[in-house]
C-alpha positions, 0 to 999 in steps of 0.5 A: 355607758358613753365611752370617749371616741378614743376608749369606744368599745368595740362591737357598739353596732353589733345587730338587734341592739334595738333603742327602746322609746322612754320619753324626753331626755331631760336637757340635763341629762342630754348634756351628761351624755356628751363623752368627755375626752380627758384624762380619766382618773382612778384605776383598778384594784386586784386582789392578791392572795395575803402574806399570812395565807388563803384563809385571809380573804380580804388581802392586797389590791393594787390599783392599775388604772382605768376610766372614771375610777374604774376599780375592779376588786377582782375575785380571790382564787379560790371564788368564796361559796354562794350563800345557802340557798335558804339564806336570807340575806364610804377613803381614808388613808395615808399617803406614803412616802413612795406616794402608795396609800396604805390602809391597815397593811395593804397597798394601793398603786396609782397609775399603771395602765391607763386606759385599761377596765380590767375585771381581773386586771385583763382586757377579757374583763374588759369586753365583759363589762362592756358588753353588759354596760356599754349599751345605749339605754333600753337595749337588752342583750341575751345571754350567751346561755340562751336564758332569760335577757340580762338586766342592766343593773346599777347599784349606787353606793358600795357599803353594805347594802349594795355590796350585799345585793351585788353579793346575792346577785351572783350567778344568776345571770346578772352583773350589776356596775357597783358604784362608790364615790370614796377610794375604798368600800364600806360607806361608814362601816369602814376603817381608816389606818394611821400610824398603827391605829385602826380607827372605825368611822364612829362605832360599828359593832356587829349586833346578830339577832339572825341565825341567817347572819351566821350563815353569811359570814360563814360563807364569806370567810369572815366568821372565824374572825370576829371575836364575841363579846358581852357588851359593856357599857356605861351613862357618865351622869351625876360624877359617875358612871352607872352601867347601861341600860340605866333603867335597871342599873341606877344603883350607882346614881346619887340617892335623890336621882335614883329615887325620882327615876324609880318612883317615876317608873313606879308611877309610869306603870300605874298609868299604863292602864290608862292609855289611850292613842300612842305619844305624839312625841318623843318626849311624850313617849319618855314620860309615858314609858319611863317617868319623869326621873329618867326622861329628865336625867337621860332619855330628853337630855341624850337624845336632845344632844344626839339629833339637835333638835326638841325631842317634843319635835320628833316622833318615838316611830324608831323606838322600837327594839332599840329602848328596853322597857323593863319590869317595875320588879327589875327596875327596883331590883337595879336600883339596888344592883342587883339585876344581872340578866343582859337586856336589849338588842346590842347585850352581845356583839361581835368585832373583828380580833384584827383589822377594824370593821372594815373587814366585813365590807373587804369580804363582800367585795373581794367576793365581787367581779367589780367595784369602781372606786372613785367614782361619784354619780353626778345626775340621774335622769328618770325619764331615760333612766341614765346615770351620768358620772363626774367623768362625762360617762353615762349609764343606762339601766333596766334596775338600779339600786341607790343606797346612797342618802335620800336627800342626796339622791333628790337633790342629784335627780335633775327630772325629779316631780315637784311633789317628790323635790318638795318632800326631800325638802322636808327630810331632817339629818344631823352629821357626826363629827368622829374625833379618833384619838390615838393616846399612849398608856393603857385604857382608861376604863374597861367599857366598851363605850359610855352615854354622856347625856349632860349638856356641859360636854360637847360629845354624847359618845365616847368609845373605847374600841381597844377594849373589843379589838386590836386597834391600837399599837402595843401600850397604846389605845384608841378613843373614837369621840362622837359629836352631832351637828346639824346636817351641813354645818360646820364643827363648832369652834374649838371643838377639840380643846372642848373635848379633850377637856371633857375627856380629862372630866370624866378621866379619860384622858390623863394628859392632852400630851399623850394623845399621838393621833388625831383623825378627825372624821365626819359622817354626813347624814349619820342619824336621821331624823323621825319627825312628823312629816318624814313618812309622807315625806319618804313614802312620796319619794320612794314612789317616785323613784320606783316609777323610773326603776329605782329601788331605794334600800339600806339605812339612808337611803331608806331614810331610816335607823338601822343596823349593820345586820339590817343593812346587811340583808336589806341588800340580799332582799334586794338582790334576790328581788332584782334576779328572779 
């Protein structure tokens, strides 16, 4: 890293600091690599043990600032344990009126000591983290210990995937620079506070299919504060709602559909012997799997409105654990309302009693050294394996993790091969416009969520996040609403009188008037598209980036569906890759 001549680190010309050749700079990245002398913005962020006591571990951060949003989330007194040796393993707020930005009872400063690093808030910290990353790229320092040389490592993106391989780098004799655009931690998984409402980007619930899972949370201190619950759902089809998975729930659908889904489904399975070669499309899969009933009163319709796109267009490669495909006694038996047993991977979850899903991500970084906030990368150069930051600051690594989206990343590397840009050109992604809603009086109905799948209502999804959490002040409650757009473009206009009427339809509104707060969120990209082209597409510019040291992981930048839990240890695999 680059510091202007007024913030050089001391020691820059310490002996055996040798330059290794990596080929060319690329012209851009040579200019990334000129120091900026100007006002540095951001700051630092403590942790400060929680008014309620030390079992709290996501407690106060005051910001005292620093370089390019050099924010350091120092480590609580107390340090939380390391994962078992066995275990497998985002800025929202609202500004006060003092000019602090507060986020679900905590407080953040700006200013305070320009200039300083900090881990910790001290200048030790600050040598620290020099020493490890101020280095000119291909230079490597042996730890003090005498053991193996220390990486340069350099994880971009602070949701769960890198925080969790940041995490389960811990004392293994390598400190990575964690990396985060936003003013807070989490990526999606991460909450934002307004006026007593605590509103999740979209909804995050934690689904474990892992004993390993357990583990963790328990090590990060979290585990005593997610509450257990057993999913209720719901399809608004037809004038009414019927329990979720409709495929085994169509008792309370209109006699005439209830009588296409299953005798479709029955007539589905008599084809099943018959197979061959898999679907080619999604649509093809639908009607293959579930019959012409349900493809055409759910499967098509949903997933239409949820990728914008033909489900003939896209593939059934995500499918997997995620679509249930039961029995044609337990279809016949829902049709009657008489199936009973919990089906799919999300029939249990766990949310947080207090705080939003935020807590998750605030556990994992209150574990870590440092995070810097507000700090947005500006070009990778693979050829001198530098990043370069909005605020003329570069970093060398030996490994870098990127967790941000893979189209991002592409679009972001200036020395990219033309096969590589060629298929970042071919990825598809549509954005979730997130309308978070405030409303006084209890809550409508007792679903956690409901599937809207016709086309007269501009929302496939509507949560109800009070039914799982305290989220909203008392004799008041929250509605997260979901809206997919293509990738990049715009909200539709008129988009939240079209919502709120569709909301008054399915009565879950009374009255546009009690509706408090709006907090209009938008998440870009939040589902990608599995099409044709996309595994070749992916694969070549994975290649690419594992070239140059570059491990992509998580959700998006593997260009992928997953979950939180898969994010979660998608970040451990990579972080105990990275320190062996």
């Amino acid at each position: 890293m680059r510091f202007p001549r007024v913030q050089r680190a001391s020691g820059a010309d310490l002996p055996r600091r040798r330059r290794l050749a990596r080929g060319r700079p690329h012209p851009r990245c040579a200019r990334d690599r000129d120091p900026l002398e100007r006002p540095q913005r951001g700051g630092v962020l403590s942790a400060a043990r929680h008014p309620r006591g030390a079992a709290r571990r996501h407690g106060v951060r005051e910001r005292v600032a620093g370089p390019c949003g050099q924010a350091v989330l120092a480590r609580q007194s107390g340090p939380l344990p390391a994962p078992a040796p066995g275990a497998a393993g985002g800025r929202h707020g609202e500004d006060d009126d003092d000019g602090r930005r507060a986020r679900g009872g905590r407080r953040v400063r700006r200013g305070g000591n320009r200039g300083a690093l900090g881990v910790g808030g001290g200048r030790r910290g600050l040598g620290r983290l020099r020493a490890r990353h101020g280095r000119a790229p291909g230079r490597a320092r042996a730890r003090p210990d005498g053991g193996a040389r220390v990486k340069r490592l350099v994880i971009v993106g602070a949701g769960l995937t890198g925080l969790s391989a940041a995490y389960h780098l811990r004392g293994r004799g390598a400190e990575p620079a964690v990396l985060e655009r936003s003013d807070t931690v989490g990526g999606a998984c991460r909450t934002i506070a307004r006026e007593g409402f605590e509103f999740d980007l979209t909804g995050h619930l934690l689904h474990l299919a892992r004993a390993e899972s357990h583990e963790l949370l328990r090590a990060l201190g979290v585990r005593g504060a997610l509450g257990p619950h057993r999913r209720r759902a719901g399809i608004a089809l037809a004038g009414t709602v019927t329990p979720y998975p409709i495929q085994i729930n169509t008792y309370r659908l209109p006699r005439e559909i209830r009588r296409e889904c299953v005798l479709g489904f029955v007539e589905a399975s008599a084809r099943a012997s018959g197979r061959g070669r898999p679907p080619a499309s999604f649509a093809a899969w639908a009607l293959d799997r579930f019959g012409e009933g349900f493809a055409r009163h759910f499967f098509l319709p949903y997933n239409r409105k949820l990728f914008c796109a033909d489900p003939a267009e896209l593939t059934a490669e995500w499918v997997g654990r995620y679509v249930p495909r039961p029995e044609v006694a337990d279809v016949i038996a829902g049709a009657f309302g008489l199936y009973r047993k919990p089906v799919g991977y999300n029939a249990t979850f766990l949310y947080p009693r207090l705080g939003g899903i935020r807590v998750l991500a605030d556990a994992l970084a209150g574990a870590l050294p440092a995070v810097r906030l507000e700090c947005p990368v500006r070009s990778l150069c693979l050829g001198t394996r530098e990043v370069g930051l909005e605020s003329g600051e570069t970093l060398g690594w030996d490994a870098l993790v990127a967790t941000a989206p893979l189209s991002h990343l592409a679009a972001m590397t200036v020395d990219l091969p033309v096969a590589a840009r060629s298929a970042a050109a071919r990825l598809r992604a549509v954005a979730v416009i997130n309308l978070n809603l405030g409303v006084r009086g209890p809550a409508p109905r007792r679903e956690h969520w409901l599937y809207v799948p016709e086309e007269r209502f501009p929302f496939y999804r509507v949560g109800i996040p009070s039914n799982h959490g305290r989220v909203a002040p008392p004799g008041c409650h929250a509605l997260s609403v979901e809206v997919s757009v293509p990738a990049g473009a715009p909200a539709p206009a008129g988009l939240r009188e079209r919502c709120f009427a569709g909301l008054a339809e399915l009565g879950l509104l009374r009255d546009a008037g009690d509706v408090a707060v709006v907090e209009e969120a938008r998440i870009d990209p939040a589902y990608v598209l599995f099409d044709a082209v996309r595994p070749a597409a992916v694969a070549a510019l994975r290649d690419a980036f594992r070239a140059a040291g570059v491990t992509v992981a998580g959700r998006w930048a593997e260009w992928k569906y997953s979950t939180m839990e898969d994010a979660l240890w998608d970040g451990a695999a990579v972080g105990r890759r990275l320190a062996r």
